[in-house]
N, C-alpha and C positions, 0 to 999 in steps of 0.2 A: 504494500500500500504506500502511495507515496505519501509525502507530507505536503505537498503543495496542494489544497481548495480546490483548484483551478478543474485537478485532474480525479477529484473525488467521486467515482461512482454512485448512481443515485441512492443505494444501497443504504453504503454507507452513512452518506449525511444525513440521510433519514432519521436512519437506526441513533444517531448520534443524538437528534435533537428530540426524539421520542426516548431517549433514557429517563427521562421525570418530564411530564405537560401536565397545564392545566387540565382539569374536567371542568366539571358541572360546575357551576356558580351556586356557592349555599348561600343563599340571601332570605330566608325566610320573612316576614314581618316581626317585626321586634317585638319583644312582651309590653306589656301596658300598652301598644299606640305609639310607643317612642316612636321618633321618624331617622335615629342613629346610632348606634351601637360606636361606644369609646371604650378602648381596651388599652389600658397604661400598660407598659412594660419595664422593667427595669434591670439589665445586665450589669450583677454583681461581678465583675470579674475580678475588681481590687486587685489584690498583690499575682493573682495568675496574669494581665494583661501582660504582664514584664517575665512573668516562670514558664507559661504557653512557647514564648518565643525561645527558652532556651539558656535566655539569661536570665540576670538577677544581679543587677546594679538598685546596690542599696540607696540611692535616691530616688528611683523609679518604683519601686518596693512602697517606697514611704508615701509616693503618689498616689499609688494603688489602697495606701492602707485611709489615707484621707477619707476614701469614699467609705471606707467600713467605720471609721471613728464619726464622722461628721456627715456626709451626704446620706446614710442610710436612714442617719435619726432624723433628719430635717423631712426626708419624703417621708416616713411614717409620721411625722407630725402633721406636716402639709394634706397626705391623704384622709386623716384621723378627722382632722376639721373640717372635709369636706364630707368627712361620712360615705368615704371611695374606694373601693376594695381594684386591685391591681398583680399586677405576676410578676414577680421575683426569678429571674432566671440565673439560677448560679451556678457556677464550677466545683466541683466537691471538693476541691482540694480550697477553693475559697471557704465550704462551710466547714471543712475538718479545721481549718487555721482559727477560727471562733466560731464552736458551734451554736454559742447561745443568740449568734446575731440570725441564723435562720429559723430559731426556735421564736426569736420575738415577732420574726414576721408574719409566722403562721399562726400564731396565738394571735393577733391583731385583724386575722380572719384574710390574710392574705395565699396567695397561689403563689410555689414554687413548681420553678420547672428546668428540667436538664440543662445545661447550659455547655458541655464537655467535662471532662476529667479536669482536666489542669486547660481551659480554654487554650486544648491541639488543635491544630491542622486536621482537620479530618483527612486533605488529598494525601497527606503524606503517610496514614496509616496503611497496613494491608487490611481487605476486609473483616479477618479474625479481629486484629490488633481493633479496630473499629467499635467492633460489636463488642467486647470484652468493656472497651472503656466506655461505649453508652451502658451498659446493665448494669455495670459496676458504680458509675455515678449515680444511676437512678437508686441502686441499692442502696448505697450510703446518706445519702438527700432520707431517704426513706428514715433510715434508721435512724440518723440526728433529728428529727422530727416528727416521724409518725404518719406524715402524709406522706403517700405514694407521689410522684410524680408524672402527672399523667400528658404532658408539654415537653415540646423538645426544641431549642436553638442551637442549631450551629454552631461552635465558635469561630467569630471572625463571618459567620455567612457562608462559612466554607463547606461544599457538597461534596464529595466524593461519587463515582458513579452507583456506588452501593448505600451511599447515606438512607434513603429513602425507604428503599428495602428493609432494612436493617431496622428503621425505626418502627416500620410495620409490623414487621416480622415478632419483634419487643414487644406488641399489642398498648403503645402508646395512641391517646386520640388524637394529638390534631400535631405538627411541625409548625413553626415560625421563623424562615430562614428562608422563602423563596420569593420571587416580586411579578411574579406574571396578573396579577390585577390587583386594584386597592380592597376588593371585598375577601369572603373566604370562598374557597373551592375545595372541590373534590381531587387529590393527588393520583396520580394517572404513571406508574411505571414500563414503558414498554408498552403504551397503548390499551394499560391493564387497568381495575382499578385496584387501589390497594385498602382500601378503607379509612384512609389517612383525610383530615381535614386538615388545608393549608389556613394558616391567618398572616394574608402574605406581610413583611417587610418592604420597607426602601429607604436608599439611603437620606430621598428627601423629607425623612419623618423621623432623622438620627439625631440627638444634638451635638452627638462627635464632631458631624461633619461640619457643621456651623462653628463649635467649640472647643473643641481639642486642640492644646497645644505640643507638639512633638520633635523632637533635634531629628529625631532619625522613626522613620523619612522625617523629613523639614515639610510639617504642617504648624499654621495659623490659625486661630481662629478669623472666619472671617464679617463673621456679622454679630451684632449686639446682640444680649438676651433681648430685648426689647423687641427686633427684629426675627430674631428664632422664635417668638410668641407669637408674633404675627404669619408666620408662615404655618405654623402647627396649630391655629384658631383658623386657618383659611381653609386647611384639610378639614377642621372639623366640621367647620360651615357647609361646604363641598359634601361630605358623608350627608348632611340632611339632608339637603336640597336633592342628593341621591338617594335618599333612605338605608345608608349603606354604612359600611364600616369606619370608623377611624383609628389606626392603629399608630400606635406613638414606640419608640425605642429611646431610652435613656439611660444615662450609665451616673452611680452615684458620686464618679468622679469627675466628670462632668458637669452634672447639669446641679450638684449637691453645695455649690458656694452660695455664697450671700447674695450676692448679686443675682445672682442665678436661679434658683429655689422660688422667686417670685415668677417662673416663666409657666411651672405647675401651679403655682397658686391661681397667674391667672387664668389659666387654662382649664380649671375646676370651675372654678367662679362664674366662669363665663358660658360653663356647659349643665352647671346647677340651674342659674337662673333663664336660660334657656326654657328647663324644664321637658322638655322631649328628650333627653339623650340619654339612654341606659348604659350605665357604667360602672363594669363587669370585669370581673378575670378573664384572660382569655380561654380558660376551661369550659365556664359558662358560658362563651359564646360559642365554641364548639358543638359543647351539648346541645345547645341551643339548635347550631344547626345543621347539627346529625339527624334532625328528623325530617330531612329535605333525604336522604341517604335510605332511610330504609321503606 
């Protein structure tokens, strides 16, 4: 086979882009009449965003721990006074480092869900290596907590040709790690279904992308929390005027400073007093809409 596109048999490229497709759009009507469904997310990665890679440069380390001393308690406080229940996606080797920080989350009536082992590379693992470390995180989440986790993210967003699989296979309900639409869908491997509900991502609903700052690669932030509020309040608007999803991704080192922290508040505030917008873990908006599925 060569490696050049040009000369790729139809076969192939097919086969290629049919390794994980959308299906069905699960878009049921929302409970109560809502005209939206807001599904907060939250990737604890702390001190793994810097172990994931390999290293562990102890000021990158101290970065990462920020968001477990300071950005966790600020969104459990933030969600608390909005009366917001939200999904915690963490690394097990994030909850083994303090497990009482994923104990307070679930006691506060929150969703966690797989996040990776040590936020790996999924493309670099072999299939076994894969599977091992998804059932192994979900075991451990489990047993520092109590709650099964029944959500899976990527770390990094990263697929491997067998992620999918593999997560199914697990009899996990729903993935959050793909972008083929802003609503949820049915997950399709090989033209199959698998029984998976996506609740896809993107990166223009991250506040990495707007907020992170990084030597290596050399990232800026490049816009105010002021302005990443209005971008993630446009989405939401967008979901009603859709009757459709709005799904959000934030990390608590990140979006967890002072300045910052108010970009969730207004973002509650503005979806409270709306008053249409159901706002859910994204477990229950799976369940929700697995009943489009059987």
């Amino acid at each position: 086979m060569t490696d050049t596109p040009y000369h790729w048999p139809e076969e192939h490229w097919r086969a290629r882009v049919n390794t994980v497709r959308a299906g069905r759009r699960l878009c049921p009507p929302w409970p109560g009449g809502a005209r939206a469904a807001l599904a907060l997310s939250f990737d604890c990665d702390h001190e793994t965003f810097e172990l994931g890679t390999g290293r562990s440069a102890v000021g990158r380390l101290a970065w990462g721990e920020y968001g477990r001393r300071k950005g966790v308690p600020r969104i459990l406080d933030t969600l608390a006074r909005h009366q917001a229940q939200a999904t915690f996606f963490i690394p097990a080797v994030s909850a083994l480092i303090d497990p009482e920080e994923p104990r307070r989350i679930t006691a506060a009536g929150h969703e966690i869900g797989v996040h990776g082992w040590i936020h790996e590379v999924n493309g670099t693992l072999t299939p076994l290596e894969e599977a091992e470390a998804l059932t192994r995180a979900r075991d451990t989440l489990e047993q520092i907590t109590g709650q099964r986790p029944v959500g899976h993210r990527a770390a990094h967003w990263d697929l491997s040709d067998d992620t999918i699989r593999l997560v199914a296979d697990a009899g996990f309900l729903y993935d959050s790690s793909m972008m083929a639409d802003d609503d949820p869908y049915e997950l399709l491997t090989g033209g199959n279904p698998t029984g998976l509900i996506e609740l896809p991502v993107d990166w223009n609903r991250d506040d990495a992308v707007y907020l992170l700052y990084n030597r290596t690669p050399p990232t800026r932030p490049t816009l105010t929390p002021d302005q990443v509020g209005d971008i993630f309040l446009a989405e939401l608007d967008g979901a009603r005027t859709e009757g459709g999803l709005c799904q959000l991704v934030m990390h608590p080192f990140v979006i967890g400073y002072r300045s910052r922290i108010a970009i969730l508040d207004r973002l509650l505030a503005q979806a409270r007093a709306a008053g249409d917008v159901w706002i859910t873990t994204h477990a229950e908006i799976a369940r929700h809409c697995a009943q489009e599925m059987t």
